[in-house]
C-alpha positions as CSV (number, residue, x, y, z in Angstrom):
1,X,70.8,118.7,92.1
2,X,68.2,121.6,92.1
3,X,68.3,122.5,95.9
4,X,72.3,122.5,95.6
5,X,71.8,124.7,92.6
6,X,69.6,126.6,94.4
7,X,71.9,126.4,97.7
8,X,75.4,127.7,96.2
9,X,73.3,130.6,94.0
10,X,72.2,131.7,97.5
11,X,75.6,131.6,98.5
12,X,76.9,133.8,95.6
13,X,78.9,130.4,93.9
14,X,77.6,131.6,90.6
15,X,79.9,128.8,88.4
16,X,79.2,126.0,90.9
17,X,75.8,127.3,90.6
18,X,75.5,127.4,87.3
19,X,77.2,123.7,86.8
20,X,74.3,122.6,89.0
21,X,71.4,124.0,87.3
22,X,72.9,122.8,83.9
23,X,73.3,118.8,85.5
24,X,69.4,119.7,86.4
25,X,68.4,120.8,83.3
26,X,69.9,118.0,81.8
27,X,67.5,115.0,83.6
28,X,64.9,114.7,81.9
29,X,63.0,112.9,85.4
30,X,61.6,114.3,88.5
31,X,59.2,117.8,88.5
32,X,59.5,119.8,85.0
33,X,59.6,122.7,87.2
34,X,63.0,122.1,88.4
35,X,63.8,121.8,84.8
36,X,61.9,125.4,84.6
37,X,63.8,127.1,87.1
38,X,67.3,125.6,86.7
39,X,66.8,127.3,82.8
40,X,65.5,130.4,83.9
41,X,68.3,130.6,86.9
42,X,71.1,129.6,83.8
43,X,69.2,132.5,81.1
44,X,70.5,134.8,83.8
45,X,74.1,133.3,85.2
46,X,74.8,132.4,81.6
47,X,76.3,134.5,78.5
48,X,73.8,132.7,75.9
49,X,70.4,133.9,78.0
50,X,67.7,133.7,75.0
51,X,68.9,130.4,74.8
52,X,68.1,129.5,78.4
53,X,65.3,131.3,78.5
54,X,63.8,129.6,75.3
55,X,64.3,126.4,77.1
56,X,62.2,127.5,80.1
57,X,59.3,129.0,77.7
58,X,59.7,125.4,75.9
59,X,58.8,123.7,79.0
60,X,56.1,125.8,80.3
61,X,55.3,128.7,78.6
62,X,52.2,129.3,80.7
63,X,54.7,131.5,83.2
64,X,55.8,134.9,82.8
65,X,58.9,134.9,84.3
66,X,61.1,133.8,81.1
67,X,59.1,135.7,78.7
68,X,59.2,138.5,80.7
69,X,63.4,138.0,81.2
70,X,63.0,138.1,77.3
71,X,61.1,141.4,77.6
72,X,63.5,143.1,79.8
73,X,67.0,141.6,78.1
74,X,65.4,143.7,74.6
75,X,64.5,147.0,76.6
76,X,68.2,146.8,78.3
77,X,69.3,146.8,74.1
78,X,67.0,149.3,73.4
79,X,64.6,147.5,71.5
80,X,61.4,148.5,72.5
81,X,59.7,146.9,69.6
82,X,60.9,143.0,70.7
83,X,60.6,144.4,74.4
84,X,56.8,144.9,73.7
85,X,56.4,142.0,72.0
86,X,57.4,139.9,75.0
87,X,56.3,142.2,77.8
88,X,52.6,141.7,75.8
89,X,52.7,137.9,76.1
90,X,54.1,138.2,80.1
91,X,51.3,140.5,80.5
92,X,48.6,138.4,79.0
93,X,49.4,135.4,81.8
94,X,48.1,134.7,85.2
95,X,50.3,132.8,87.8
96,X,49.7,128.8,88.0
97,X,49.1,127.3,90.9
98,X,51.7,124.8,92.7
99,X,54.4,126.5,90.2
100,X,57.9,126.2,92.0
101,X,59.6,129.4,92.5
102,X,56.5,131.4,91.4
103,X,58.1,135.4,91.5
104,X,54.4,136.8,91.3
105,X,55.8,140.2,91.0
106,X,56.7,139.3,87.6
107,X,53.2,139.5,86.4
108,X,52.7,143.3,87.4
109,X,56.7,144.6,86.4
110,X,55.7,142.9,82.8
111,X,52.2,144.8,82.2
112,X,54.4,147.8,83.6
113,X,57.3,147.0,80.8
114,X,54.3,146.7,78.8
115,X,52.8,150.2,78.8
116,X,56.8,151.5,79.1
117,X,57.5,149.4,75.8
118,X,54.3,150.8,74.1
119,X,55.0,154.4,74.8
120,X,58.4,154.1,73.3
121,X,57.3,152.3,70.1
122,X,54.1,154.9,70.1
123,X,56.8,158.0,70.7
């Protein structure tokens, strides 16, 4: 189910996609993170995100991409406060090893957000 989430994504099928990554989401076997990914993937095809990406930071919270999706979904509603919050705790990890889907740029755009967010709040 994962790789044909992943496959019609690619292919710009964005409610196929998103039907996928929910059927994922919803087994409970195989590598958490699929489970991971297919949340993070539905926090952005989706119209409840923080819901989504809740259920990513619930199942490993030692990556920064969901918290940093957090980050950035509170600076787009101008609320640097709750951006810096999240950006702070995105900031503060380091990327696992053998993490599926591991967008290491994450980690450097959420100390960037960070120091953005804080110059806002500081303003």
């Amino acid at each position: 189910l994962f790789y044909l989430a992943q496959s019609y994504k690619d292919a710009g099928c964005v409610n196929q996609a998103a039907s996928a990554y929910r059927n994922r989401f919803a087994c409970l076997d195989g590598w958490s993170q699929e489970r991971y990914v297919s949340a993070l993937r539905l926090g952005v095809l989706e119209s409840t995100p923080f819901f989504w990406l809740r259920k990513a930071l619930e199942i490993d919270p030692s990556r920064a991409e969901a918290p940093f999706a957090v980050a950035a979904l509170w600076a787009q509603r101008n609320e640097p406060l709750d951006a810096l919050l999240w950006a702070t705790y995105a900031a503060s990890l380091t990327p696992p090893e053998g993490a599926l889907f591991s967008e290491l740029e994450v980690y450097e755009w959420a100390k960037n957000l960070r120091v953005q967010m804080l110059e806002k709040v500081s303003a």
